[in-house]
TIKEPA-143458 format. One record per residue (C-alpha): x, y negated, z; residue in three letters. Coordinates in nm, 4 decimals. Example, Ala and Ser with C-alpha at 12.3 -4.5 7.8 and 13.67 -1.06 7.14 Angstrom:
xx, yy, zz, rest
1.2300, 0.4500, 0.7800, ALA
1.3670, 0.1060, 0.7140, SER
! end
This chain:
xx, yy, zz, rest
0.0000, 0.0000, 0.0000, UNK
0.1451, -0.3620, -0.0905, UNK
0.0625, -0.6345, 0.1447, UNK
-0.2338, -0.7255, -0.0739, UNK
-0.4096, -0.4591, -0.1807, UNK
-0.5002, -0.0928, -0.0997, UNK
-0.6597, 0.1674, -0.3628, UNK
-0.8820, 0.3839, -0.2401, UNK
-1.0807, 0.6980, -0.3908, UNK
-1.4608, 0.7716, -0.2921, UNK
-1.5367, 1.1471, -0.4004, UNK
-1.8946, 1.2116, -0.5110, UNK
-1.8778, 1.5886, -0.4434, UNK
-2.0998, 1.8163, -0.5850, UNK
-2.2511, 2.0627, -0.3539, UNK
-2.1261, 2.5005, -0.3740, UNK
-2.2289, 2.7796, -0.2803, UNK
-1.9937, 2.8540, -0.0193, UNK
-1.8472, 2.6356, 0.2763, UNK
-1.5124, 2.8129, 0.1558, UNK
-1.5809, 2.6995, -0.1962, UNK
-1.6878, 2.3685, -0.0700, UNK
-1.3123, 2.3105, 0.0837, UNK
-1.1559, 2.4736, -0.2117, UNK
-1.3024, 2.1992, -0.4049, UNK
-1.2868, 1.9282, -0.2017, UNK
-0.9279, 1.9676, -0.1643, UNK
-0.8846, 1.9690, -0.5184, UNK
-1.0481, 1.6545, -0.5244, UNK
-0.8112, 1.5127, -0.3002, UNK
-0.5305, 1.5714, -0.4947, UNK
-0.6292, 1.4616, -0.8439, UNK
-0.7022, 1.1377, -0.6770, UNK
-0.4003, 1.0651, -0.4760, UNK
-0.1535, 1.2433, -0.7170, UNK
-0.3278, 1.1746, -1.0521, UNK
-0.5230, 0.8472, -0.9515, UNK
-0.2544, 0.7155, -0.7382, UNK
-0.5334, 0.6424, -0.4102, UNK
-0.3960, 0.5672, -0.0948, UNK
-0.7104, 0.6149, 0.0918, UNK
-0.9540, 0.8997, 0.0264, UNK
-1.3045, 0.9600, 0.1551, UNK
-1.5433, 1.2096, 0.1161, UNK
-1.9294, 1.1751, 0.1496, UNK
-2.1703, 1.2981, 0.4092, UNK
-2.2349, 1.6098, 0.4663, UNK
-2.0380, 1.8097, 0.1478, UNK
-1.9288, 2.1411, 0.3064, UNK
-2.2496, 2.3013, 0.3389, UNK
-2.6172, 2.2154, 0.3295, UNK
-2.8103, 1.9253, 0.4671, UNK
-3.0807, 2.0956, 0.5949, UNK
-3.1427, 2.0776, 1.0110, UNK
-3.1818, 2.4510, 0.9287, UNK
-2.8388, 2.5078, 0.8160, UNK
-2.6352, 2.2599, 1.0770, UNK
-2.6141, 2.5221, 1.3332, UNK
-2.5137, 2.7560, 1.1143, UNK
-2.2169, 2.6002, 0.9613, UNK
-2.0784, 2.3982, 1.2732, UNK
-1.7390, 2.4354, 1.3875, UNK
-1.5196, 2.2946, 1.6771, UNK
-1.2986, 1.9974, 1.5657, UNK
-1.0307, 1.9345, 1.5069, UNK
-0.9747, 2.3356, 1.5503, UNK
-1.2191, 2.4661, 1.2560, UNK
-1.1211, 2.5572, 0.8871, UNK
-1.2641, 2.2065, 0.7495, UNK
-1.1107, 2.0542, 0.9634, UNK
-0.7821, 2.2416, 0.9426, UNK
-0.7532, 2.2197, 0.5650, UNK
-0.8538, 1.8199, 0.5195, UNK
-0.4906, 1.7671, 0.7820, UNK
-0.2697, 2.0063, 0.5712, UNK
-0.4230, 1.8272, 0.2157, UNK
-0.3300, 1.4798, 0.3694, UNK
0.0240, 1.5325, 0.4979, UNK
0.0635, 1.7108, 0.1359, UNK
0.0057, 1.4281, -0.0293, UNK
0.1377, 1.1078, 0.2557, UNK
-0.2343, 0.9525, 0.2080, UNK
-0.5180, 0.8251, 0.4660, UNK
-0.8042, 1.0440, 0.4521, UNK
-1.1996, 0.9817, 0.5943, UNK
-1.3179, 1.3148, 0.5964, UNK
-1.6464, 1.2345, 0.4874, UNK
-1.8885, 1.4231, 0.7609, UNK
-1.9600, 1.8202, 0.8871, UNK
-2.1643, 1.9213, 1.1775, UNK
-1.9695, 1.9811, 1.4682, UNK
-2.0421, 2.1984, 1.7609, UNK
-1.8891, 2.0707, 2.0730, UNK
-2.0669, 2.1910, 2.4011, UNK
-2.3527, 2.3714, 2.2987, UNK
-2.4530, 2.0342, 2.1084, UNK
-2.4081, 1.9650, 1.7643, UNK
-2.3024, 1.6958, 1.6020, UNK
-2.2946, 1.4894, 1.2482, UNK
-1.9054, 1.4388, 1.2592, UNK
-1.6306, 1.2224, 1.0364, UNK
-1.2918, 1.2616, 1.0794, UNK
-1.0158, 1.0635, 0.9800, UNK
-0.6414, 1.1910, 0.9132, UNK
-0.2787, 1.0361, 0.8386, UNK
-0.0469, 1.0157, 0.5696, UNK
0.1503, 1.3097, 0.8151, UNK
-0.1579, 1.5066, 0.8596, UNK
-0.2212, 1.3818, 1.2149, UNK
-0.5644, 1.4005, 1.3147, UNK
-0.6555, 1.0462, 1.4094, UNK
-1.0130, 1.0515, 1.5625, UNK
-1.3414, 1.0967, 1.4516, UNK
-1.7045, 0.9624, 1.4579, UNK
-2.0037, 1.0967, 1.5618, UNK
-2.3058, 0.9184, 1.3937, UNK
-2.4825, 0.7330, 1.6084, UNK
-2.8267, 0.6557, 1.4479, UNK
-2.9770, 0.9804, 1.4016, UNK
-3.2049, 0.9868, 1.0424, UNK
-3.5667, 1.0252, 1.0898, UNK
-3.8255, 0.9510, 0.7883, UNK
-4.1671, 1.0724, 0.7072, UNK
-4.2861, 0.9307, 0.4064, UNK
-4.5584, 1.2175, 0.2663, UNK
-4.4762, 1.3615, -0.0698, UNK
-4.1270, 1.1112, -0.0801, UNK
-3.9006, 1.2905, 0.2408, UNK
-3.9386, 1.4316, 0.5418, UNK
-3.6734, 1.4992, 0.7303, UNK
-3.5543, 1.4861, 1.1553, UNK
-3.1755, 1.4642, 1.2412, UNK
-3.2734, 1.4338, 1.6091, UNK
-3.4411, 1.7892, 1.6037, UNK
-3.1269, 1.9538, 1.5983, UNK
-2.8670, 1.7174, 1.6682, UNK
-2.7134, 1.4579, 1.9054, UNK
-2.6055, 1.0975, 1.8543, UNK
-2.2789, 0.9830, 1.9208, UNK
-2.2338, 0.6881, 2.1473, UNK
-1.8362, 0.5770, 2.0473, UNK
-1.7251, 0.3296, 1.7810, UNK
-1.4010, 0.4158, 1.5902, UNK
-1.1410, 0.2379, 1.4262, UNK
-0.8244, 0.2905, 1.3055, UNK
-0.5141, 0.0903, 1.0811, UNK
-0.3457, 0.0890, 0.7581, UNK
-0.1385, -0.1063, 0.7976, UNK
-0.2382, -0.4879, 0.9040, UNK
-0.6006, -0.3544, 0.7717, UNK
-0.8639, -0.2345, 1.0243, UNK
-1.0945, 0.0395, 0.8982, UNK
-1.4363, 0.1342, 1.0819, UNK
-1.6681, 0.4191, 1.0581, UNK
-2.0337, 0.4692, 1.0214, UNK
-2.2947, 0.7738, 0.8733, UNK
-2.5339, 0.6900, 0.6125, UNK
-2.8579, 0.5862, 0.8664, UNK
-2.6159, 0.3893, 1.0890, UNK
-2.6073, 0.1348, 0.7881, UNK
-2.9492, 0.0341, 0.8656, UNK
-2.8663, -0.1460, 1.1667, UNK
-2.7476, -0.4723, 1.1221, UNK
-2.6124, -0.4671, 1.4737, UNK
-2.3906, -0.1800, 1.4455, UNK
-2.1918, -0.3569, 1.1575, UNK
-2.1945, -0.6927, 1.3482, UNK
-2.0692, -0.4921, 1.6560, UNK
-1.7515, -0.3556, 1.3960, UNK
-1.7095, -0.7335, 1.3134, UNK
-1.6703, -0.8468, 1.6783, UNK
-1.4329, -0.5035, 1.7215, UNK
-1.1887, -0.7111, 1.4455, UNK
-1.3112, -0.4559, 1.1297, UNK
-1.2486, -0.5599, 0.7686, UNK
-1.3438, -0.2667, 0.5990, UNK
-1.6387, -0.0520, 0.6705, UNK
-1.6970, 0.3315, 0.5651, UNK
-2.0169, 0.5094, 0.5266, UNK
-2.0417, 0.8944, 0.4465, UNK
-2.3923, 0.8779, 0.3049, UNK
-2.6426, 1.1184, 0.1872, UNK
-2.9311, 0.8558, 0.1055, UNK
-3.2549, 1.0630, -0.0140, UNK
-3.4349, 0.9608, -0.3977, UNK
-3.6952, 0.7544, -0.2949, UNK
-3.5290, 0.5163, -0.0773, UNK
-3.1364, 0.5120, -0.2573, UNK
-3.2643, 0.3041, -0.5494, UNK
-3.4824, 0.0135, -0.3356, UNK
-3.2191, 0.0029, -0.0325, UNK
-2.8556, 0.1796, -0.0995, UNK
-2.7085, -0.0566, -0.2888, UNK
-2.8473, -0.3375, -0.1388, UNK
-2.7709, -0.2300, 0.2186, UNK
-2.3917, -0.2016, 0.1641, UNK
-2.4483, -0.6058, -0.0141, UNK
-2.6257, -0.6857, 0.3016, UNK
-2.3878, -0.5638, 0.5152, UNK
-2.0550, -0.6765, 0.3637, UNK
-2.1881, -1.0794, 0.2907, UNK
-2.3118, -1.0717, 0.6594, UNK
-1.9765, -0.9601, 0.8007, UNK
-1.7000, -1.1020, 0.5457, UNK
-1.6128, -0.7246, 0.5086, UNK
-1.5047, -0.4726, 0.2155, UNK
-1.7935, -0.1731, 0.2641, UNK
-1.7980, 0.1282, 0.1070, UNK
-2.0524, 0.4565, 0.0971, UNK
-1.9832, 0.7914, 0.0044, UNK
-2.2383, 0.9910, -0.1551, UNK
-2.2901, 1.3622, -0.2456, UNK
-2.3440, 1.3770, -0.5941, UNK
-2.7087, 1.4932, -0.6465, UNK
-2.8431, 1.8263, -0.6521, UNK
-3.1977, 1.9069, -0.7329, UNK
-3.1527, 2.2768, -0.6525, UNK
-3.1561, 2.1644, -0.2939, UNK
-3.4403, 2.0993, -0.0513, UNK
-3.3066, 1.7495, 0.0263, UNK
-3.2030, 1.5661, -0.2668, UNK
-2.9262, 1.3210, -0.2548, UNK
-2.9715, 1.0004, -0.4227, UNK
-2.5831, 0.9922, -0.5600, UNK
-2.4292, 0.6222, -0.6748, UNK
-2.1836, 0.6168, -0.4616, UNK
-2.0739, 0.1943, -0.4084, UNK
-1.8244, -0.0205, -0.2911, UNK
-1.9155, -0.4071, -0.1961, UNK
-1.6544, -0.6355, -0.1454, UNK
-1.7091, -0.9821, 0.1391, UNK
-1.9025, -1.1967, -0.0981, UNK
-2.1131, -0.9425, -0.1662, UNK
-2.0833, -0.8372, -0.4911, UNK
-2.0985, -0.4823, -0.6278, UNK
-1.7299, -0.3846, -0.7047, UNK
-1.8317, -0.0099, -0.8852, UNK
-2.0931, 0.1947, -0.8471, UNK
-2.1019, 0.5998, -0.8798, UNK
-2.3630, 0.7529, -1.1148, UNK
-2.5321, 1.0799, -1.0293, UNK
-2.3060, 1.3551, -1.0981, UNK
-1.9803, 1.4514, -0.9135, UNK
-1.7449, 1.1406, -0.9688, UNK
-1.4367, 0.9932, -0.8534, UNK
-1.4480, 0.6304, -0.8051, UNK
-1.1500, 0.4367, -0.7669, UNK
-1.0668, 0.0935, -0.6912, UNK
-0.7626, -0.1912, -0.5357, UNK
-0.9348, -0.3643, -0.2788, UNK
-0.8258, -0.7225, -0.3071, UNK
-0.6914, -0.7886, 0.0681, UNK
-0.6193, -1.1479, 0.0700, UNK
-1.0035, -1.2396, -0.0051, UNK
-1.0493, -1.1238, 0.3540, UNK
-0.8621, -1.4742, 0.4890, UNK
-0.9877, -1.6607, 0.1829, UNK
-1.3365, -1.6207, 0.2612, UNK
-1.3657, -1.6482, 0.6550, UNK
-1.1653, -1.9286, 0.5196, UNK
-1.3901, -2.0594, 0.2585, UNK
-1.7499, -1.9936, 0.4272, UNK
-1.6693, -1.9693, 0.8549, UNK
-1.9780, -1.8240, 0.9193, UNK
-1.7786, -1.5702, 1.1470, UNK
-1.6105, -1.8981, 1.3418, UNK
-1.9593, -2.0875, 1.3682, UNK
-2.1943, -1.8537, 1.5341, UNK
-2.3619, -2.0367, 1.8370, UNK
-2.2493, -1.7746, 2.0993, UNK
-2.3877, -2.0776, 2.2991, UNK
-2.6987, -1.9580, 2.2531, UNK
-2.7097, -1.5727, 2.1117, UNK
-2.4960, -1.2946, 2.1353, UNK
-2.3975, -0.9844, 2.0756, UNK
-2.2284, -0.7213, 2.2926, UNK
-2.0097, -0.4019, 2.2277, UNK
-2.0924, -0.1983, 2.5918, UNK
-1.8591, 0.0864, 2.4848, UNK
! end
């Protein structure tokens, strides 16, 4: 990474049979975009080593950072001296379960993770139907981590909804927010895009989602178009619908410019609102 700009790779997996054939690929992945695309930072979406069904968490939940996901994401990294975000698997900690990103080094140290904290609920009959919170449990710990002078936050897909939670990344010092995110088909188009607009104007941040590519086969369809916003707003690529690597050099010196340019950051009236970070 120069002093002005990182590249980074978001990997709109397609979805396999197999967790085993899951890794296999998304490990492949990996490499053609740090080796053949030259990324410095990978991520991975939501949810891409098995299905996202609250049927199927239990069953393919494993301890972290000690299970075979989790195992082969650290080895891929240090391989190849690049950041990785994970994207997210469900991890069983406890007899609880858990919608889980991790985060490794260029070394392949494991550097944290992130357990989503907004847990997806939605009944729109005949659109989606679907309960997170009948099978797992919300996380209640921000996460952040550096490359370099750049600080990097995570959220999961439903955790972008909350203007809050962003704003609470903001106050932490975060310029660059990360969603794994497995929006459904009848939402994606009105809000996904929109949302990560939303969330990097209001914060003078870089944010990026992760998506699944989209699979119709599948109970719960992902809505795909995978997006990176940069801190005026503005759509810096967008994914499609089927598996896709998108890359792009994040432009770090508008980060100064802007809080520079428009100090809406500098001017809130903690006089008379505010917002606090209790963990």
């Amino acid at each position: 990474m120069s002093a002005n700009t990182l590249k980074i790779a978001l990997i709109q997996l397609g979805g396999f049979p197999t967790k085993k054939e899951a890794i296999a690929n998304a490990v492949n992945q990996i490499r053609i975009a740090a080796r053949d695309k030259g990324a410095q930072l990978v991520i991975l979406p939501e949810c891409w080593n098995s299905t996202y069904s609250a049927s199927e968490f239990g069953k393919n939940a494993e301890l972290i950072p000690k299970g075979e996901t989790t195992t082969a994401l650290a080895q891929v990294a240090g391989e190849l001296g690049i950041y990785l975000i994970g994207g997210t698997y469900p991890e069983q900690d406890g007899g609880k379960l858990y919608n889980t990103c991790t985060v490794f080094g260029p070394k392949g140290d494991f550097l944290g993770k992130y357990r989503k904290m907004h847990l997806f609920e939605m009944d729109i009959p005949g659109k989606c139907t679907f309960s997170e919170p009948s099978v797992l449990t919300p996380g209640d710990q921000f996460f952040t981590f550096n490359i370099g002078d750049l600080k990097v936050g995570l959220g999961i897909c439903y955790d972008q909804r909350f203007p809050e939670f962003a704003a609470a990344y903001r106050q932490l010092g975060v310029d660059f927010l990360v969603f794994p995110s497995a929006f459904d088909t009848y939402t994606g188009p009105m809000h996904f895009e929109l949302i990560a607009q939303a969330r990097a104007l209001d914060n003078s941040m870089f944010v990026a989602l992760c998506a699944p590519a989209r699979d119709t086969t599948k109970d719960y369809v992902a809505y795909g178009y995978s997006t990176i916003s940069d801190p005026w707003g503005r759509v810096l690529t967008r994914a499609r619908e089927n598996p896709e690597i998108l890359i792009q050099d994040l432009n770090l010196n508008m980060l100064a410019e802007i809080k520079q340019q428009i100090p809406v950051l500098r001017q809130k009236r903690s006089d008379v609102y505010e917002l606090k970070v209790k963990k």
